[in-house]
N, C-alpha and C positions, 0 to 999 in steps of 0.2 A: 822599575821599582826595585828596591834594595830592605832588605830587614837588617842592617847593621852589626852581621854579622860576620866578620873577617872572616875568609878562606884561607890566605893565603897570603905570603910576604914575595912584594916583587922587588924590581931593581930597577931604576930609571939609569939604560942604559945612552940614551941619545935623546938629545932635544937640539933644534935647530930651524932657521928660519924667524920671521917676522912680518905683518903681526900674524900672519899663524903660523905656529909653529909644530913641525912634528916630532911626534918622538916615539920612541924605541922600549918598549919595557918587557925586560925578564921576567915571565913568570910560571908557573905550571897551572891550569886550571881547566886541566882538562878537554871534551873537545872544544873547539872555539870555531865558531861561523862569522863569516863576514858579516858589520852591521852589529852585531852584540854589541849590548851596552855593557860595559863593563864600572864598578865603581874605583877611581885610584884614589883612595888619604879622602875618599868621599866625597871625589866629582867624577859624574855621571861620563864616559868619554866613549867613543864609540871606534868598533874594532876595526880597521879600514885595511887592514893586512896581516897576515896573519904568517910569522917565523917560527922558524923550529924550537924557539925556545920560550916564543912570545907572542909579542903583536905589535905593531906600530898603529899609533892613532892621531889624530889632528888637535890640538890645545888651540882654540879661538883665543882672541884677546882677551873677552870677558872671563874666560878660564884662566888666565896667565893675571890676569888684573883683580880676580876677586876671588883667587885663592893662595896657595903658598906654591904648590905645580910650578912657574912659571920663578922662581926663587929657590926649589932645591937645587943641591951641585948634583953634578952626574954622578951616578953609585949611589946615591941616596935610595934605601930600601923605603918602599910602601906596602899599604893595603891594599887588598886587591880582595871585591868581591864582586863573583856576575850575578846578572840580575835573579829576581826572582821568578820563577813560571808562575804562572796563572795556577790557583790553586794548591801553589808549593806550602811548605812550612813555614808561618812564620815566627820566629823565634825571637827576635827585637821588638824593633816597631819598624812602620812605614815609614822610611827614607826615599828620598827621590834623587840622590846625586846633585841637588841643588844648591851651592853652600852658599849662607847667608853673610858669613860676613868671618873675618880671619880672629881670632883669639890669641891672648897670651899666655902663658904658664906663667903662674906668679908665685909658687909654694908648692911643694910634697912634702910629704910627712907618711910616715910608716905608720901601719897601725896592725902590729902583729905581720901576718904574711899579705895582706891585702897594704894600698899605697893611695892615700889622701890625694886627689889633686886638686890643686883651686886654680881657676882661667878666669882672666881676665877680657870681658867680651866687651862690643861696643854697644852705645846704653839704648841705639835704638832697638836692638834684640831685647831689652829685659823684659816687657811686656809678651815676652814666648814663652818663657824660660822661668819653670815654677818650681817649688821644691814639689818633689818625686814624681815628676815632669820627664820625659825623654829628651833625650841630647843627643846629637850623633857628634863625637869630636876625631878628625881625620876619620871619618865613616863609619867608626865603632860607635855602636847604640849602646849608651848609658845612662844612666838613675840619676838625676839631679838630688843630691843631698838638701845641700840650701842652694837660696840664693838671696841676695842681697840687693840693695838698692841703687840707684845710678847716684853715684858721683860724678857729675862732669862731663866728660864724653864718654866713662868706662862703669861698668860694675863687675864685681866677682859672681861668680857661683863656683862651689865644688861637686866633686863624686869622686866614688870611692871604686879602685881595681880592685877586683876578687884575682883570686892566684890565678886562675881558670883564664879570666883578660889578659893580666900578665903575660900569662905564657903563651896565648895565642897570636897577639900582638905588638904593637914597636912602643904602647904607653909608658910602661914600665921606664924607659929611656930618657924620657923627656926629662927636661930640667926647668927651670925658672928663665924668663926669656924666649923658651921654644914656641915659634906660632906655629899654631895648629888650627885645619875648616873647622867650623859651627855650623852646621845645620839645623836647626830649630823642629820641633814637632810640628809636623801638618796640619794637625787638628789646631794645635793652637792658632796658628797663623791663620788658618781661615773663621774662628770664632771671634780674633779680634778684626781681621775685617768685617764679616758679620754687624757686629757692636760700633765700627766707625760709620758703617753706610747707614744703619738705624738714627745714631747721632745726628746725623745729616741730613737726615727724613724732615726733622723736627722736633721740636723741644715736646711735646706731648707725643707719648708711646702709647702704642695700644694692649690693654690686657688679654688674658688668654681668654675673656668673654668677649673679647668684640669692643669693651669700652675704652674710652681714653681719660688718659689722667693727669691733670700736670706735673709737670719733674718737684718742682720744689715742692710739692705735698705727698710726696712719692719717696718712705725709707731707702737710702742707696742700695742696700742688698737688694730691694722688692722692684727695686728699676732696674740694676741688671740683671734680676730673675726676668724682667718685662722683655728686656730687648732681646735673651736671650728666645723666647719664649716667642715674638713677632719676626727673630732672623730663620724659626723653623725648628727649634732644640727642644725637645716635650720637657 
C-alpha cells in the first residue's frame, strides 16, 4: 500500500525482454530489501535486485499493457514511492500500485503559482472519479476539482498542482497529449461494487429495519441510501 505521496524522482535506465520484461531503474530511496514493493508513475513493482544506484525489477505483460511503463523511452524520469509500513503516516490517501486504466492530458492553464490540469480518462472510470474525490495520476494523490460526464468512450475531470506538487514532482511537465496511470480511489471502487451486487439481488431492497420495498415507489436518493445501507455502510 502507497499514500501517493512521491519520495522521489527515478530514471528508467533499462528495460528488455518479452513478454516479461526487466528493468533497471535509478533511484535513491534509501535502504531497500529484496521483495519491497516499490511504486514507479504508480504501479506497484517489486524489488527483485537490488544495484548501487537502484533496483532492477520484473514488468509482467499486464504492467507493460495497462500502463504507460512499457511505452516510455529509456532516461525517461519517474516516481518513485516505497510502500507504506503498517502504521506509518498517511498523508494522501490509500493507493494500491493498481492502475485502472491510462489518461490523457487534454489542457493546463496556470492559475497564479499553482497549474490547472484537465485528463482525459476512459468513461468506464467515471463512476469512481467524483469532484473532491481522490485521484492518484502517475502515483501522485490528488483532489479532483470536477469532473464531468462520459462522452463516448472518454470524459474529462481536472485538479489543481499546488507549488508544493510542482516542485516535488514530474506534473508540472506534462503537456496536452501526455499519458499518464489513473488509479481510482479504493473506497469508491468497492462502494460501487457493493451498489452492482445489491442491483443484482433483485429489484426490491431491504431497509435498515428489516423491511423491503419496491424500487419504483422508492425516491432514488432513498434507494441508494437503501443499498448503501443493506451492502453494510451505516
Amino acid at each position: 500500500m502507497f499514500t501517493g505521496l512521491v519520495e522521489t524522482i527515478g530514471v528508467l535506465r533499462r528495460r528488455a525482454g518479452a513478454p516479461l520484461a526487466r528493468a533497471l531503474i535509478e533511484g535513491q530511496l534509501g535502504v531497500l530489501v529484496l521483495g519491497d514493493s516499490i511504486s514507479v508513475n504508480g504501479a506497484c513493482l517489486t524489488v527483485d535486485r537490488i544495484t548501487p544506484g537502484g533496483f532492477e525489477c520484473d514488468m509482467s505483460p499486464e504492467t507493460l499493457e495497462r500502463t504507460t511503463l512499457g511505452r516510455l523511452p529509456l532516461g525517461a524520469r519517474v516516481h518513485l514511492e516505497p510502500a507504506t509500513p503498517l502504521g506509518g503516516r498517511m498523508g494522501g490517501h490509500v493507493v494500491l500500485g493498481h492502475v485502472d486504466g491510462i489518461g490523457r492530458v487534454t489542457a493546463t492553464e496556470r492559475a497564479g503559482a499553482a497549474l490547472r490540469l484537465e485528463v482525459s480518462a476512459p468513461a468506464e472510470l467515471a463512476r469512481f472519479i467524483a469532484q473532491k474525490g481522490s485521484i492518484a495520476i502517475d502515483g501522485a494523490s490528488l483532489t479532483v476539482n470536477a469532473a464531468g460526464e462520459p462522452r463516448g468512450s472518454s470524459f474529462t475531470f481536472d485538479v489543481m498542482l499546488v507549488p508544493h506538487t510542482l516542485g516535488k514532482t514530474l506534473l508540472g511537465e506534462l503537456k496536452p497529449g501526455s499519458a499518464v496511470n489513473l488509479e481510482v480511489d479504493v473506497l469508491a471502487r468497492y462502494v460501487a461494487r457493493q451498489l452492482e451486487v445489491v442491483a443484482l439481488q433483485g429489484r426490491s431492497v431491504p431497509t435498515h429495519e428489516g423491511r423491503e420495498e419496491a424500487d419504483e415507489h422508492v425516491d432514488p436518493d432513498q434507494r441508494i441510501l437503501q443499498k448503501l445501507r443493506a451492502a453494510g455502510f451505516a
